[in-house]
C-alpha positions as CSV (number, residue, x, y, z in Angstrom):
1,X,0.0,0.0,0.0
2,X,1.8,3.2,-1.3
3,X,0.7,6.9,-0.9
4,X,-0.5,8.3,-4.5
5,X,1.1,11.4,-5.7
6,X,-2.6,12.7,-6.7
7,X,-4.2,11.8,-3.5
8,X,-6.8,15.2,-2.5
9,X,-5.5,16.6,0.5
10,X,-7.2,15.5,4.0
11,X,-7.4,17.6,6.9
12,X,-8.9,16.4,10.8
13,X,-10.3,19.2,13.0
14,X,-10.0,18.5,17.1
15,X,-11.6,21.2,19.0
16,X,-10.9,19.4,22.4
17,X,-8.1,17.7,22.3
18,X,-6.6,15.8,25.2
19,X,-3.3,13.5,26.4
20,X,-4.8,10.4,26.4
21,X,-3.3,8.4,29.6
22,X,-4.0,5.2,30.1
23,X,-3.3,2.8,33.4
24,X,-3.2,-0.8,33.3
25,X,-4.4,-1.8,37.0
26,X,-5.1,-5.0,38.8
27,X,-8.5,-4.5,40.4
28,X,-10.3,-1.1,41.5
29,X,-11.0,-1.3,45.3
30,X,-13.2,1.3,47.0
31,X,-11.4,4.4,48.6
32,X,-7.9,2.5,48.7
33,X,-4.9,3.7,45.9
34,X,-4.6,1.1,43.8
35,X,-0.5,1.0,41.6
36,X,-0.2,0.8,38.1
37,X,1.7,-2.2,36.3
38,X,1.6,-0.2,32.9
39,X,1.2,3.2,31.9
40,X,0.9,4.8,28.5
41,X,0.4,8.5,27.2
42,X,-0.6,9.6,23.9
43,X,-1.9,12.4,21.9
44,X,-5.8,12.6,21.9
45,X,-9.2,13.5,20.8
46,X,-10.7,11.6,18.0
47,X,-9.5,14.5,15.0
48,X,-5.9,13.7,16.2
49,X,-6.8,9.6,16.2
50,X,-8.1,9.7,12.9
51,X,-4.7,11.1,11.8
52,X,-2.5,9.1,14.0
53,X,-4.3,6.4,12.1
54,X,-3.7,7.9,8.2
55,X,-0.3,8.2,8.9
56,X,-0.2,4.5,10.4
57,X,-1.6,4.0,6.5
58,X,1.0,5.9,5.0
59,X,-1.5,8.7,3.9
60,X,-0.6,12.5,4.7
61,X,-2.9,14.5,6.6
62,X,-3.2,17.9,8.1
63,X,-4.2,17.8,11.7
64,X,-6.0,20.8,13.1
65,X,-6.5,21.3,16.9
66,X,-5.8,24.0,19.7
67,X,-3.7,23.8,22.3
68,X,-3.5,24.9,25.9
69,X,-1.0,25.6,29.1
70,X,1.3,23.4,30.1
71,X,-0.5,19.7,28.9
72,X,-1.2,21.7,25.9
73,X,2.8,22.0,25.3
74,X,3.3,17.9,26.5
75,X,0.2,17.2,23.5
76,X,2.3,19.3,21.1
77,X,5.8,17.5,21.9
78,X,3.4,14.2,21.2
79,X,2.2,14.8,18.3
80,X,5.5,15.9,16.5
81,X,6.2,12.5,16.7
82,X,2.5,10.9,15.2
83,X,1.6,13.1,12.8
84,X,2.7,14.4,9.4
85,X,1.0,17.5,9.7
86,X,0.0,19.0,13.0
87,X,-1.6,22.4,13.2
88,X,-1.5,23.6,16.7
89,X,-3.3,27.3,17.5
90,X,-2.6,27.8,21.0
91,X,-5.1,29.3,23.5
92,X,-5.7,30.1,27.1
93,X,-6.1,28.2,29.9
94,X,-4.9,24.4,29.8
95,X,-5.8,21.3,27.9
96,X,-7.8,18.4,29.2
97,X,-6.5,15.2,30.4
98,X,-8.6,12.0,29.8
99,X,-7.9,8.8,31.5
100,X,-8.2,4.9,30.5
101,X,-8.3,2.5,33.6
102,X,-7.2,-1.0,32.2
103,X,-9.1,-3.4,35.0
104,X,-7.4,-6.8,34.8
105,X,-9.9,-8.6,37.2
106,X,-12.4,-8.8,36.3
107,X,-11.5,-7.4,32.8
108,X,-12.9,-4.2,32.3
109,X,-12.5,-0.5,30.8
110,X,-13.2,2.7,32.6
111,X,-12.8,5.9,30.9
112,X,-12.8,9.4,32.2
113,X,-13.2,12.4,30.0
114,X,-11.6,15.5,30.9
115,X,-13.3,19.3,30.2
116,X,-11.1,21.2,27.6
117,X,-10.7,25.1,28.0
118,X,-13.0,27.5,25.9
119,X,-12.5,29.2,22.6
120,X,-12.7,32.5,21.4
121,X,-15.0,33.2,18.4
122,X,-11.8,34.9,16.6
123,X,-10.0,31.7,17.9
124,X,-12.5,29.5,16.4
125,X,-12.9,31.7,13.2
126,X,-9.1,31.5,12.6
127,X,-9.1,27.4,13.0
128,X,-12.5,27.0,10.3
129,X,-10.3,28.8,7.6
130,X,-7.5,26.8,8.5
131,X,-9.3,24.0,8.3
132,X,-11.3,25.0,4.5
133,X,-7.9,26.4,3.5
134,X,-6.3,23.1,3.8
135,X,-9.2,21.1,2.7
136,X,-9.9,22.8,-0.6
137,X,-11.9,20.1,-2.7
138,X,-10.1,17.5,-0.4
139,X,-11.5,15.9,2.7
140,X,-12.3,17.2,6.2
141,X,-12.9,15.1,9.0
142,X,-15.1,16.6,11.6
143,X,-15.1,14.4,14.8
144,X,-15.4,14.4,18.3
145,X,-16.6,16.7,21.3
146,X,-16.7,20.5,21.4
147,X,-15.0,23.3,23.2
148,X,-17.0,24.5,26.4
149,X,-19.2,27.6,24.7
150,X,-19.7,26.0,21.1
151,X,-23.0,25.5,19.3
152,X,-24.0,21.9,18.7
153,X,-24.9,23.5,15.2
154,X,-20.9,24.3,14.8
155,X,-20.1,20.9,12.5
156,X,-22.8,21.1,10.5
157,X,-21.7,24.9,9.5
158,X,-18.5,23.6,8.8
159,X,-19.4,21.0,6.4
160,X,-22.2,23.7,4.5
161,X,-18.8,26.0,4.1
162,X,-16.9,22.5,3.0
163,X,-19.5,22.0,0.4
164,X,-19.5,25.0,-1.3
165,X,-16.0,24.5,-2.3
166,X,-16.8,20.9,-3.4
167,X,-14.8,19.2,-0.4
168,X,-16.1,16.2,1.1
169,X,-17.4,16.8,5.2
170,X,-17.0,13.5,7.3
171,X,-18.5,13.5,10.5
172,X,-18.2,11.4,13.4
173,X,-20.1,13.2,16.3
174,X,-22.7,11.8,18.8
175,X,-26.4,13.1,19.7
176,X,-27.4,16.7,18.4
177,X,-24.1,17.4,16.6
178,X,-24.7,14.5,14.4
179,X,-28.5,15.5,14.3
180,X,-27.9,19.1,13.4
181,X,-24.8,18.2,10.5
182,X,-27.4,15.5,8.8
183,X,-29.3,18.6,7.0
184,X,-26.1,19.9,5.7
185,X,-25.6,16.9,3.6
186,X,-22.3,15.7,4.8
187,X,-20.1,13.4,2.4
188,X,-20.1,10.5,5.2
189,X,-21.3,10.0,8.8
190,X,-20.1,6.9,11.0
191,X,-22.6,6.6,13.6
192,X,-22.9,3.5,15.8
193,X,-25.5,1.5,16.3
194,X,-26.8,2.5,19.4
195,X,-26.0,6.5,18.3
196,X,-28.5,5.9,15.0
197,X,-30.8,4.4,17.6
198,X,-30.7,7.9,18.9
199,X,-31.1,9.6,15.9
200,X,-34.4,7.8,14.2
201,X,-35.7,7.7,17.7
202,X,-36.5,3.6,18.2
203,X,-34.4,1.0,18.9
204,X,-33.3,-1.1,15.9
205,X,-32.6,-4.9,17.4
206,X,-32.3,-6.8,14.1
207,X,-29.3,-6.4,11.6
208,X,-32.1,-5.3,9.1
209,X,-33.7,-2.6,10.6
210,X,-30.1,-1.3,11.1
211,X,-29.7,-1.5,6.9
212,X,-33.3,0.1,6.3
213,X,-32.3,3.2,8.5
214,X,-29.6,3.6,7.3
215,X,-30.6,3.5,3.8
216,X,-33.1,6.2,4.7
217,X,-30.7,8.1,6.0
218,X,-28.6,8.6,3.3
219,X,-31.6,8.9,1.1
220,X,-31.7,12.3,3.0
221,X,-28.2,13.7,1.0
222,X,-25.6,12.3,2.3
223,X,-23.2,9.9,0.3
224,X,-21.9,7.1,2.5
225,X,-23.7,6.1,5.9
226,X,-21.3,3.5,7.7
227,X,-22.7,2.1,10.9
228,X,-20.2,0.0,13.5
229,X,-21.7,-3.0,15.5
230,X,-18.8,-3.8,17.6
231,X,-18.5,-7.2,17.3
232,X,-21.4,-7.9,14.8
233,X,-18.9,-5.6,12.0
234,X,-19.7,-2.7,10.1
235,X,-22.7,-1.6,7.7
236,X,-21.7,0.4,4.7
237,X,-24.6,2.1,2.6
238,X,-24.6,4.6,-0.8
239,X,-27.5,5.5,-3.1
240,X,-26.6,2.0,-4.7
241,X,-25.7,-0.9,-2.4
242,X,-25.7,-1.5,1.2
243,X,-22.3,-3.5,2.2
244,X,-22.0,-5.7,5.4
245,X,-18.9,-7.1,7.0
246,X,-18.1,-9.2,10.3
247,X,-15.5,-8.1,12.3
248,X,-12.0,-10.8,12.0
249,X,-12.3,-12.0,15.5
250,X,-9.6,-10.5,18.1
251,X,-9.1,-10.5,21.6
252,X,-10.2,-7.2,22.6
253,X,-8.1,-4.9,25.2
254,X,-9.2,-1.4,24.9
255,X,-12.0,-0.1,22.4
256,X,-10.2,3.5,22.7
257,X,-9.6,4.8,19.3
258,X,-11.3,2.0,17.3
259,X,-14.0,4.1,16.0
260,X,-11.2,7.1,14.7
261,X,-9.1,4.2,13.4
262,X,-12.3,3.0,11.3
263,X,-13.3,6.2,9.9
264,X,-9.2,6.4,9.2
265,X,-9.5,3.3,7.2
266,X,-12.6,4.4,4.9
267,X,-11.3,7.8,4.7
268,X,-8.2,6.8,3.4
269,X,-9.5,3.8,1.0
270,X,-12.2,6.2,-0.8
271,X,-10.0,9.1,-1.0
272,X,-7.6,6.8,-3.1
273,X,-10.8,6.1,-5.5
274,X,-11.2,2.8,-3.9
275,X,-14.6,0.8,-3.9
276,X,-17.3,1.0,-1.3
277,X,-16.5,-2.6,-0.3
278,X,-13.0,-2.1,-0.1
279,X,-13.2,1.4,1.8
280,X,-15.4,-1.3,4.5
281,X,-12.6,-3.8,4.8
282,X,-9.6,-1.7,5.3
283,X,-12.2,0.4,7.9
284,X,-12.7,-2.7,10.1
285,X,-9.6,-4.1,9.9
286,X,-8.0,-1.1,11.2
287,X,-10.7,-0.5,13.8
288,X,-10.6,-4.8,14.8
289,X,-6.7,-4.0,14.9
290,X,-7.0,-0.6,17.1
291,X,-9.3,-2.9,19.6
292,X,-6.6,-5.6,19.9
293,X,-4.2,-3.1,21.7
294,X,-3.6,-2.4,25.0
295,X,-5.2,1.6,26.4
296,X,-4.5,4.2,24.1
297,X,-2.5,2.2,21.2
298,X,-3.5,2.0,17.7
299,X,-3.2,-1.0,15.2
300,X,0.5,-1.6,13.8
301,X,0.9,-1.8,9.5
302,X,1.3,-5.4,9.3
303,X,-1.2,-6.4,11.9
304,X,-4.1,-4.9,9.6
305,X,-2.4,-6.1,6.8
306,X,-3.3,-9.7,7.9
307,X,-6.5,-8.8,9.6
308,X,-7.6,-7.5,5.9
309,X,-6.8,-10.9,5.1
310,X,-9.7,-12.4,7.5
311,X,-12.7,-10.1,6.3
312,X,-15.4,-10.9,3.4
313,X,-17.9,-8.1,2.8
314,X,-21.0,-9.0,1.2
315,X,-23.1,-6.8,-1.0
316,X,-26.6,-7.0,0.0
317,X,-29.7,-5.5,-1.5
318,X,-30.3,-1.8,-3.2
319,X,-30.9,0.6,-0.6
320,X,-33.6,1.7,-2.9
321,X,-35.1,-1.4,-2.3
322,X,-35.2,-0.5,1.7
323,X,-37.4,3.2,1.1
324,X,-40.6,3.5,2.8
């Protein structure tokens, strides 16, 4: 897998992003302090993951966030070292923390998310042309939470500005963000399963009423819904197909960054031209390879390399076929 020389340009936008610090501990016990066996810190928010990911993929890409105080000058030594790109606009006050507890009996995750400083609207102004400068008739991915003062309307304003000069908005964002950037027709949206639950307002217990949403979702203007399952794989629709993969099986350790990881993987596989099918298979097996690493690690070259190996996508009905 090489990097083409005509490959449109990609840019990620974090608006909060964080260290990522993750503990590997034995067992939590109730108001006693409970030592490490493994620690691990690494650059974070989902913008960043996603382009921690492309690079892991060999494709460039511009990563856009802000910075803050003293963790916001750790983040910025961190990702000089993962990213091709990086685009840090430094503000005041000090950037969040979050934490991954690693419980190893019984096994279990715990994560705490940290609360990032606020942006100015000149701030904020200065890192949406930034972000449509690099773009141009590119790719900008919009994921992840928002600065403390920020409209839940803010992505899908973005993408409307990304569309007028042709560029391709892909948005990863849960609840009202994700609501709101639906009517501004956004190139792809990765929801999960329980997240398009949210957003058509029932729950959807069979694999097929998971298809017919979201064929009706992209029916609304947008051009590729993907929905993750966790361990039931991925859904993949257009205004042609719908595509279905199971995830290769893999022990999981940590689920943080398998979503960004996905969204790298399609990203990455459709700005090269690639098929719908194939943009699904690199997608999971980057996710599946993400979710096999311990905390805050992301899947290694050769690991997906084999994982892509594992995965058969099927093409299942027209999503025409699926419209009320």
């Amino acid at each position: 897998m090489t990097t083409s020389p005509s490959l449109p340009p990609i840019v990620t936008l974090t608006l909060n992003p964080c260290v990522d610090v993750s503990y590997d501990i034995p067992h939590l016990i109730e108001d006693q302090k409970v030592h490490a066996t493994a620690t691990r810190y690494d650059p974070g928010g989902n913008g960043i993951n996603v382009a921690r990911a492309l690079k892991r993929l060999h494709v460039p890409a511009h990563a856009c966030c802000v910075v803050a105080g003293e963790i916001g000058e750790l983040l910025e030594r961190l990702v000089a070292h993962e990213l091709d790109h990086p685009h840090c606009q430094r503000i005041e006050g000090e950037t969040r923390i979050n934490v991954t507890l690693q419980q190893q009996e019984p096994r279990a995750q715990f994560e705490i998310s940290g609360i990032g400083p606020p942006l100015s609207k000149l701030a904020l102004q200065d890192l949406v042309d930034e972000v449509l400068g690099l773009a141009g008739s590119g790719y900008a991915v919009l994921t992840g939470s928002l600065c403390p003062g920020v409209g839940q309307d803010f992505y899908a304003d973005v993408a409307r500005e990304l569309r007028l000069q042709a560029a391709h908005p892909v948005i990863d964002a849960p609840g009202p963000m994700l609501a709101h950037a639906i009517d501004a027709h956004p190139f792809l949206i990765k929801p999960n399963r329980y997240e398009l639950e949210q957003l058509v307002g029932h729950p959807l217990p069979e694999f097929e009423d998971v298809r017919r949403a979201a064929c009706e979702l992209q029916a609304r203007g947008i051009d590729y819904v993907c929905v993750s399952m966790g361990g039931e794989g991925a859904l993949l629709v257009d205004d042609k197909h719908s595509y279905h993969a199971a995830a290769p099986k893999v022990e999981v350790k940590s689920t943080v960054g398998a979503g960004d990881s996905m969204l790298a993987g399609i990203v990455a596989a459709l700005a090269r031209g690639e098929s719908p099918a194939e943009a699904l298979r690199l997608g999971l097996a980057c996710g599946s390879g993400t979710a096999a690493q311990p905390g805050t690690q992301l899947f290694g070259y050769n690991q997906m390399q084999s994982l892509l190996r594992e995965i058969e996508v099927s093409r299942d009905e027209t999503c025409l076929e699926s419209q009320p």
